[in-house]
N, CA and C of each residue as an Amber inpcrd file, in Angstrom:
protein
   201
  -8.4090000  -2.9550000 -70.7990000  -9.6710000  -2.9230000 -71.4940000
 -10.0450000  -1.4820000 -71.8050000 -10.1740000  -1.2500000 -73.0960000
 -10.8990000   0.0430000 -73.4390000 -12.5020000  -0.0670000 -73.6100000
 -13.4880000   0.6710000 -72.9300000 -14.5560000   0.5320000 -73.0940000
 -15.6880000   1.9530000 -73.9710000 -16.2950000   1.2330000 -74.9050000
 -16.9470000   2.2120000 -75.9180000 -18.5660000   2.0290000 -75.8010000
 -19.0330000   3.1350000 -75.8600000 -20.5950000   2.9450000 -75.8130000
 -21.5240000   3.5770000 -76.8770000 -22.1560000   3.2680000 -77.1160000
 -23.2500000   3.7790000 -78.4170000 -24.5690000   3.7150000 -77.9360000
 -25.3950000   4.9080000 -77.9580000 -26.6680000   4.3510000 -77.6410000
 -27.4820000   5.3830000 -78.4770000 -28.3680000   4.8100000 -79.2800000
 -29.2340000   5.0060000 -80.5230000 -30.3080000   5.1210000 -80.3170000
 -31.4910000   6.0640000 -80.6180000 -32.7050000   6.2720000 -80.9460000
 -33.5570000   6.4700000 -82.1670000 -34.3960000   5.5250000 -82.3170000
 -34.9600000   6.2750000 -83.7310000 -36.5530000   6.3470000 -84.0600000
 -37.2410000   7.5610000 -84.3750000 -38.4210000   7.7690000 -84.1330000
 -39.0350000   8.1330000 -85.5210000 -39.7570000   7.3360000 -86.4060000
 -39.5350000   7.3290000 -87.7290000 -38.6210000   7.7390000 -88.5870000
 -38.6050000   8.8400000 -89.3250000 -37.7250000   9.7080000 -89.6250000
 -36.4230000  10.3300000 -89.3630000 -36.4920000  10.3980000 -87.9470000
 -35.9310000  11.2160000 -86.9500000 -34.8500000  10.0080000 -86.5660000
 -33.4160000  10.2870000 -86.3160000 -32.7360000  10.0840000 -85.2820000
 -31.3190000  10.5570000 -84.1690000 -31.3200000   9.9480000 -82.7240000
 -30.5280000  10.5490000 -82.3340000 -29.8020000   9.7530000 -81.3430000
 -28.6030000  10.3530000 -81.2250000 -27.4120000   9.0650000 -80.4920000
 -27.0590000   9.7930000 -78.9130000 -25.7770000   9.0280000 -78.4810000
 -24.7290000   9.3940000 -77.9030000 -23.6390000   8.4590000 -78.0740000
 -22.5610000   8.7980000 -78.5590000 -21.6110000   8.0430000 -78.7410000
 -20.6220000   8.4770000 -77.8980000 -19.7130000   7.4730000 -76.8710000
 -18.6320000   7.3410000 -75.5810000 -17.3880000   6.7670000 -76.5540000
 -16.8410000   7.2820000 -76.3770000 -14.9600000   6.2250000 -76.1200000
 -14.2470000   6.4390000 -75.3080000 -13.7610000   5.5560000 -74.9390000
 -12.8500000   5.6330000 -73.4790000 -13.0590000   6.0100000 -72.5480000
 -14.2950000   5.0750000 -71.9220000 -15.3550000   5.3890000 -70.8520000
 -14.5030000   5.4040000 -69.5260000 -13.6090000   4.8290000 -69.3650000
 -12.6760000   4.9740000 -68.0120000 -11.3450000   6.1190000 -68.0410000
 -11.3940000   6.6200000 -69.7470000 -10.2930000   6.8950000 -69.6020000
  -8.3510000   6.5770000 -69.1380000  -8.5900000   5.6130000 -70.3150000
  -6.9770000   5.1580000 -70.0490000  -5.9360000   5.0810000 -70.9470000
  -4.9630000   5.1040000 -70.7210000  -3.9440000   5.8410000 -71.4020000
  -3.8330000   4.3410000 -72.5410000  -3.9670000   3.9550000 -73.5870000
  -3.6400000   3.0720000 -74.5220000  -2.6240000   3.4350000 -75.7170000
  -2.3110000   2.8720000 -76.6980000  -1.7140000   2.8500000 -77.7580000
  -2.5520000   2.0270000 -78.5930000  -3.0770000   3.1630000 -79.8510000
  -3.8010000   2.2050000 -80.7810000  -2.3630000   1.4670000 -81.8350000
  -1.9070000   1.6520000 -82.1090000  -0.4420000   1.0130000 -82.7250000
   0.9490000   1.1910000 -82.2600000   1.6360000   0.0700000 -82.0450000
   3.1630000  -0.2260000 -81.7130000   4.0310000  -0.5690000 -82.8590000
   5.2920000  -0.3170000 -82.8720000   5.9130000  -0.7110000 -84.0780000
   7.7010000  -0.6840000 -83.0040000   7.9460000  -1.9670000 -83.4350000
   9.4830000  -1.6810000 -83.4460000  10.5750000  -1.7100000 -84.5680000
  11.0700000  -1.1280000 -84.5480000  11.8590000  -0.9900000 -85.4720000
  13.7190000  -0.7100000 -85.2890000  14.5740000  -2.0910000 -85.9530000
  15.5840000  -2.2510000 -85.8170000  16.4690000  -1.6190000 -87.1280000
  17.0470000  -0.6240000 -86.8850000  18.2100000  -0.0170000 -87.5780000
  19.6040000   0.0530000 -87.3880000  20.5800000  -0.0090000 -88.2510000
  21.8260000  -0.1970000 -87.9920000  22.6410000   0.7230000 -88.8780000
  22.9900000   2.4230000 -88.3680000  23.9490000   2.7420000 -89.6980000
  25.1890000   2.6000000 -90.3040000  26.0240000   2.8710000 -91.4890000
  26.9850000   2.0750000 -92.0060000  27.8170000   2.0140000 -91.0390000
  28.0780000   3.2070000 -90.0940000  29.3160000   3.2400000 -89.2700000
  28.9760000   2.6120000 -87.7360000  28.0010000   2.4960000 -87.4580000
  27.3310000   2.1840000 -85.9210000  27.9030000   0.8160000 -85.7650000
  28.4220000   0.1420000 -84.8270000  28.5210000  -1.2670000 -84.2430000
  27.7900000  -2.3460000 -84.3790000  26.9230000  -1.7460000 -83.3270000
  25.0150000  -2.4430000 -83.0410000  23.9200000  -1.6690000 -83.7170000
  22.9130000  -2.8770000 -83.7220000  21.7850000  -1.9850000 -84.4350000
  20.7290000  -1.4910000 -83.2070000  20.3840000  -0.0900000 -83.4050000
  19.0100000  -0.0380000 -82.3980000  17.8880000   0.1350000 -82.3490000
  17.4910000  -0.1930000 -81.3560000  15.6850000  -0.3980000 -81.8330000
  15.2800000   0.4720000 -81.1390000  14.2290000   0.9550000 -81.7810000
  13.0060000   2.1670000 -81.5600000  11.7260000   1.6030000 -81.3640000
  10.8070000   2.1790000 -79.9880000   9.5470000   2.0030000 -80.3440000
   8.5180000   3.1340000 -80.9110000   7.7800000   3.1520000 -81.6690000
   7.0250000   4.3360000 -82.5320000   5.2760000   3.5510000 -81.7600000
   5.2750000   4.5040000 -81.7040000   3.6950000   4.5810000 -81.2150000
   2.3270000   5.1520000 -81.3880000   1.3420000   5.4090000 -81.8060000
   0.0740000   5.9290000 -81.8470000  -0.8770000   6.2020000 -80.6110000
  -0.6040000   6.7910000 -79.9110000  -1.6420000   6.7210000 -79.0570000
  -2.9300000   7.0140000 -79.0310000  -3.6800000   5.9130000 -77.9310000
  -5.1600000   6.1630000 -78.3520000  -5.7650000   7.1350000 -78.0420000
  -7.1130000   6.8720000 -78.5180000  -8.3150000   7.8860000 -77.7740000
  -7.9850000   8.8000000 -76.5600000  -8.4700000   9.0390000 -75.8430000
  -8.7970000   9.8990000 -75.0780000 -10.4940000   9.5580000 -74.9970000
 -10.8440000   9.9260000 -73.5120000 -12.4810000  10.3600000 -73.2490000
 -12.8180000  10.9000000 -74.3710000 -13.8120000  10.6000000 -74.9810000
 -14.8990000  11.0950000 -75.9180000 -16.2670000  11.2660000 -76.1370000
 -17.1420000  11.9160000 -76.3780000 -18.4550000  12.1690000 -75.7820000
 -18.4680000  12.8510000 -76.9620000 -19.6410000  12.2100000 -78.5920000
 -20.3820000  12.8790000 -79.3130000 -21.9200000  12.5800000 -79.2140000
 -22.3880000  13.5080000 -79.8490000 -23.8750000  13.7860000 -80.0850000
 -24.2270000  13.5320000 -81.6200000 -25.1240000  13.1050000 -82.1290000
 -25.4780000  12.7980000 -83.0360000 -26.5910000  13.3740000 -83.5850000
 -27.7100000  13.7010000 -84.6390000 -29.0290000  13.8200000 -84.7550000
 -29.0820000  13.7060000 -86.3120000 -29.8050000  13.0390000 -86.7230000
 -30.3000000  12.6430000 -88.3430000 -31.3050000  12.2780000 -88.4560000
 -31.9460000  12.8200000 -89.8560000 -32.8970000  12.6550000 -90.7460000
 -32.9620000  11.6600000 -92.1910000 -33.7420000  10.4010000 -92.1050000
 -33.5310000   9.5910000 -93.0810000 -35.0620000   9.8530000 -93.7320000
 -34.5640000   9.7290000 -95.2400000 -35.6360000  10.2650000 -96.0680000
 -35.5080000   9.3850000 -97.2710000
């Protein structure tokens, strides 16, 4: 489980956040891919995994003006 948090304020005009990702911090992969190749001269074909890894801990600040 990856856990994300948002928490919003808004005072007419005025607003302001805190935005979390990866409140525990854990090692994920936002995308997996395997992929099977075989070149002309090779026997067998082999497979690769390619990966994206996720987030990391994150901690922004926010502040805006709607007009």
């Amino acid at each position: 489980w990856i856990t994300d948090a948002s928490l919003n304020f808004q005072w007419g005009h005025f607003g302001a956040g805190i935005i979390t990702e990866n409140i525990f911090n854990k090692e994920w992969n936002e995308t997996q891919f395997a992929t099977t190749s075989r070149l002309k001269n090779e026997p067998d074909a082999v497979t690769e995994i390619h990966f994206t890894p996720g987030t990391p801990f994150n901690l922004r600040a926010m502040i805006s003006y709607k007009f």
